[in-house]
C-alpha positions as CSV (number, residue, x, y, z in Angstrom):
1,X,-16.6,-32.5,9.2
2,X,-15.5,-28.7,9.8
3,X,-15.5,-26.6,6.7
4,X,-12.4,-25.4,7.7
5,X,-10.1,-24.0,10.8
6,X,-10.0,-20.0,11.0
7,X,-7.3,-18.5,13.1
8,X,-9.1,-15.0,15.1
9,X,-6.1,-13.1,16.4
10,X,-7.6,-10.3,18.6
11,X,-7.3,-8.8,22.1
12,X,-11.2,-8.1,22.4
13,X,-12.5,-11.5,24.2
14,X,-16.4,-10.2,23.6
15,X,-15.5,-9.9,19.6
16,X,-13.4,-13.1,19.6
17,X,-16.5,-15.0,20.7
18,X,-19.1,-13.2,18.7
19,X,-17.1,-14.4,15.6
20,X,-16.7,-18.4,17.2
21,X,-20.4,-18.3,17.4
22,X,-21.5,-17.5,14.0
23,X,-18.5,-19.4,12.3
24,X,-18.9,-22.5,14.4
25,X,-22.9,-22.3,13.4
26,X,-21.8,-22.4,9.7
27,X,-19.6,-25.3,10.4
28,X,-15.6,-23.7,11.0
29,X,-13.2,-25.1,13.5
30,X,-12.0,-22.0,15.2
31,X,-8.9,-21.2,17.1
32,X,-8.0,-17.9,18.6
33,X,-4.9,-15.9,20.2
34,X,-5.1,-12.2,21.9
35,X,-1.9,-11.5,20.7
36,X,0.8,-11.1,18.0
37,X,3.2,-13.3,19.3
38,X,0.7,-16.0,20.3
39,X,-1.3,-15.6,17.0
40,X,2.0,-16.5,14.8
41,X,2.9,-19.4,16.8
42,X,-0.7,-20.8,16.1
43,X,-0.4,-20.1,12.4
44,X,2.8,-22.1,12.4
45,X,1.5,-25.1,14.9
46,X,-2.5,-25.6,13.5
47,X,-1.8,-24.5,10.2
48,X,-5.2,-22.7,9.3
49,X,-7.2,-22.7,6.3
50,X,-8.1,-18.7,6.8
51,X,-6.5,-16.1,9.5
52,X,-8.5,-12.8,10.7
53,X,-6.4,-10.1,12.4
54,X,-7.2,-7.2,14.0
55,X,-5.1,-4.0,13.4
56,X,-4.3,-3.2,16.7
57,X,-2.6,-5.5,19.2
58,X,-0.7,-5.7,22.5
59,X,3.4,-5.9,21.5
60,X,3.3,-6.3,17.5
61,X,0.6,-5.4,15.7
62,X,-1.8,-6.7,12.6
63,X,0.6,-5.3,10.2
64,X,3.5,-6.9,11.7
65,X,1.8,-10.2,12.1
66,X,0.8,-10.0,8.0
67,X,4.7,-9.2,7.0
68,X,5.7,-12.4,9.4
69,X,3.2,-14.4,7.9
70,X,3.8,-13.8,4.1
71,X,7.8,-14.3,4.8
72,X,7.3,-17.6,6.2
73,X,6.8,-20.2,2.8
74,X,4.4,-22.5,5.6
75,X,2.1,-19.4,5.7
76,X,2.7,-17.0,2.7
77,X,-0.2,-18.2,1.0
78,X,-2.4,-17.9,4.0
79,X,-6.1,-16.1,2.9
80,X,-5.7,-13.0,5.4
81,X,-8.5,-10.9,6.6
82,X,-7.8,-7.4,8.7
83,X,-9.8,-6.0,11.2
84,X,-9.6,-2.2,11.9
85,X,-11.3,0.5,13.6
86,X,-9.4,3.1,11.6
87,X,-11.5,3.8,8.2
88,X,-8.8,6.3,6.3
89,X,-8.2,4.7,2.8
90,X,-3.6,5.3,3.6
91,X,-4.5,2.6,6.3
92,X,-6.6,0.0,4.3
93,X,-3.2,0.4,1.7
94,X,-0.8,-0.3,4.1
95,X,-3.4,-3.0,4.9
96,X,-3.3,-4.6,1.8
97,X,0.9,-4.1,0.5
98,X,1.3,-5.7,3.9
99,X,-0.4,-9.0,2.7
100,X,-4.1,-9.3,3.7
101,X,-6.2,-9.6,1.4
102,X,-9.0,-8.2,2.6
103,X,-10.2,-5.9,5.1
104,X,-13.3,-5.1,7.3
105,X,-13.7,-1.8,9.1
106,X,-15.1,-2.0,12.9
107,X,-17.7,-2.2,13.5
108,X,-18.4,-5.1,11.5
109,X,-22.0,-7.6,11.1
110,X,-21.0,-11.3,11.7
111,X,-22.5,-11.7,8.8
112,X,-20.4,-10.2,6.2
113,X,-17.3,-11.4,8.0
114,X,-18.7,-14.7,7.3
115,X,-19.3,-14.3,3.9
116,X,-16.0,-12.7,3.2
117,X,-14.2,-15.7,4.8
118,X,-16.4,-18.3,2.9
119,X,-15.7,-16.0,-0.4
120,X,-12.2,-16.1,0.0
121,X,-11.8,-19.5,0.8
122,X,-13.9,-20.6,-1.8
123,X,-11.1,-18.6,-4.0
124,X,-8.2,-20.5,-2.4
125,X,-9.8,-23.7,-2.8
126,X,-11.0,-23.5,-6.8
127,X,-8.3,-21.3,-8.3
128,X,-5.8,-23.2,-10.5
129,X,-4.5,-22.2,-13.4
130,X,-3.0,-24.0,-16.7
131,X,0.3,-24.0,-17.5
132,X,1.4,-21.0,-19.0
133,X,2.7,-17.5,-18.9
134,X,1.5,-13.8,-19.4
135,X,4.2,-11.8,-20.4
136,X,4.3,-7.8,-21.1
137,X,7.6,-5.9,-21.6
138,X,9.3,-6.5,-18.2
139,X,6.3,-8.0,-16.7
140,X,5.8,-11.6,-16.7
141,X,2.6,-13.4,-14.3
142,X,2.9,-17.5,-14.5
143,X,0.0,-18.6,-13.7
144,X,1.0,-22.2,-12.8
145,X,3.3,-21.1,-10.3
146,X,1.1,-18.2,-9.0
147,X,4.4,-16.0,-9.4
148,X,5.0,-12.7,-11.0
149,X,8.3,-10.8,-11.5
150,X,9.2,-7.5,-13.1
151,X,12.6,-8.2,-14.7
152,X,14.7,-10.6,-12.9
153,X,12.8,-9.7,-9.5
154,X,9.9,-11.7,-8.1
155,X,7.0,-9.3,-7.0
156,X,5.1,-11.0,-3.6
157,X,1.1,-10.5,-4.4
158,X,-1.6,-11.6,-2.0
159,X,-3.9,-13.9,-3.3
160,X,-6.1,-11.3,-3.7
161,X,-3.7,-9.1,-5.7
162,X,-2.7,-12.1,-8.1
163,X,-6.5,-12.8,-9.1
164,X,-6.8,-8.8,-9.8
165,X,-3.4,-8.6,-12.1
166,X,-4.3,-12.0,-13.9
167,X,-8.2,-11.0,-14.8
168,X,-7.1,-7.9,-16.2
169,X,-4.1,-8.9,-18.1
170,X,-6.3,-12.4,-19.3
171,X,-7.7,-10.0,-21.7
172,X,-5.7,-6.8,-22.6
173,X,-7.6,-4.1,-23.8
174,X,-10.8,-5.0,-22.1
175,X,-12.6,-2.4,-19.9
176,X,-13.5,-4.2,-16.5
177,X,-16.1,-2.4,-14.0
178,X,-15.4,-1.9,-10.4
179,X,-18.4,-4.2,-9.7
180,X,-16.9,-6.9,-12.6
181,X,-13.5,-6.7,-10.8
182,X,-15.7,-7.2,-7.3
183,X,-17.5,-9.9,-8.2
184,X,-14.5,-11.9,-10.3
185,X,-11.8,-11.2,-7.3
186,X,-13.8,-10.7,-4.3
187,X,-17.1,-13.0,-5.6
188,X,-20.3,-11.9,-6.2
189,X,-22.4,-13.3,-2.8
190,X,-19.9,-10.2,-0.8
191,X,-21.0,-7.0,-0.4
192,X,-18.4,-4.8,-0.3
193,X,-17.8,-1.1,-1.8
194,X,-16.6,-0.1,-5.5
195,X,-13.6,1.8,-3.2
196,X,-12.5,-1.6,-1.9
197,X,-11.0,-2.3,-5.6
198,X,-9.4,0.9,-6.1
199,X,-7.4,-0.3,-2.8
200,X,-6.2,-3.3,-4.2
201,X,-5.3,-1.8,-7.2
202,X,-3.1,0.8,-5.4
203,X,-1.6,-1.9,-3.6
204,X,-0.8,-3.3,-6.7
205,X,0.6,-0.5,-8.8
206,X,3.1,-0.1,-6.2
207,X,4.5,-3.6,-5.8
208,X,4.9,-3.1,-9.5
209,X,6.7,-0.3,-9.4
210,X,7.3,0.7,-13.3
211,X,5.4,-2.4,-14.7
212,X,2.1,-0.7,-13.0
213,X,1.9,1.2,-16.1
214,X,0.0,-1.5,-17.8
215,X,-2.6,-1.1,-15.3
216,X,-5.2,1.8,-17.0
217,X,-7.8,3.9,-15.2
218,X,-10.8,4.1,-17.1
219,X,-12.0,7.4,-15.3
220,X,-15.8,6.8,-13.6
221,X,-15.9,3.3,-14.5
222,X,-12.9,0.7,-13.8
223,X,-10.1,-0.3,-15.0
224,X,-8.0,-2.8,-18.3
225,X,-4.9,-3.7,-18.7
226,X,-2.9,-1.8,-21.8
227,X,-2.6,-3.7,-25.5
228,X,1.0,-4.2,-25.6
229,X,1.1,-2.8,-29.3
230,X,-1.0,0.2,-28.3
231,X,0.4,3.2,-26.6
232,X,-2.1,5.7,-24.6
């Protein structure tokens, strides 16, 4: 029995194979489209378990195909990875606030593409939460719902983003390291660069808008979430 169906939405036919080979040796079904348009209307027919993307693509692009697919409620809580040949930390960010929740810079081993797809559908699959609610000033994160609003106004996290804001608010006050915040988020069998949280948390801050204040910068080590009865 597969281990699950990945969706590979790319206009490279050479890369879209190299991928089908090494996920279909570990055991995925795999689809594939070599466009935007044709990509979404997969999603929405075969419903897969993961969806890679590539940045650039003939008629809408990666970034387009991550708004469409975290405004649609059969998709928004898709696992999303990115694919891009561009490397400037601006476009991981617009990456990420877009709604993947994870990237991978070309080029790219098989390899760690397949352990970032196993990592983050190993997330999908074991994270649930008991019933209750995390609530700072303005800023409230239910963790049964996987919903968090600022005021009266729902905020729309990745996956990804969620796990971030709900390890470091778990435990106010607590310092977190890059490589903690890696290996709780991410998982610890991905290798991946300390910069690749500092991206998330951008992301982050900004969908929070005023509430992002809670989130602290420990300078050359990570990052906690503020005490509420402690001002800095």
């Amino acid at each position: 029995m597969p281990k699950g169906t990945i969706l590979i939405i790319d206009d490279e036919a050479d890369l879209i194979e190299l991928v089908r080979y090494n996920l279909v040796r570990e055991g995925f079904s795999v689809i594939a489209a070599h466009d935007g348009e044709s990509g979404l209307r997969l999603a929405d027919q075969k419903s897969p378990d993961l969806i890679v993307v590539d940045l650039m693509l003939p008629g809408i692009d990666g970034l387009e195909v991550c708004r469409r697919l975290r405004s649609e409620s059969r998709t928004f809580k898709l696992p999303i990875i990115m694919l891009t040949a561009k490397s400037s930390q601006s476009d991981r960010v617009v990456g990420l606030e877009m709604g993947a929740d994870d990237y991978i810079t070309k080029p790219f081993s098989p390899s760690e593409l397949v352990a970032r797809i196993k990592a983050l559908l190993r997330r999908a699959a074991g994270f649930e939460q008991p019933l209750q609610l995390i609530k700072c000033g303005d800023l409230t994160i239910d963790l049964a719902r996987h919903e968090v609003s600022c005021g009266n106004a729902r905020v729309d996290l990745t996956a990804t983003e969620f796990r971030l804001l709900q390890m470091l608010a778990a435990h106010p006050g607590r310092v977190y390291s890059r490589s903690d915040l890696i290996d709780g988020v991410l998982g610890s069998n991905v290798a991946v660069l300390d910069r690749t949280i500092d991206v998330h948390v951008m992301a982050l801050r900004k969908k929070l808008g005023e509430s992002a204040n809670w989130i602290k910068t420990i300078r050359g080590f990570g990052y906690k979430f503020q005490e509420e009865d402690r001002e800095e």
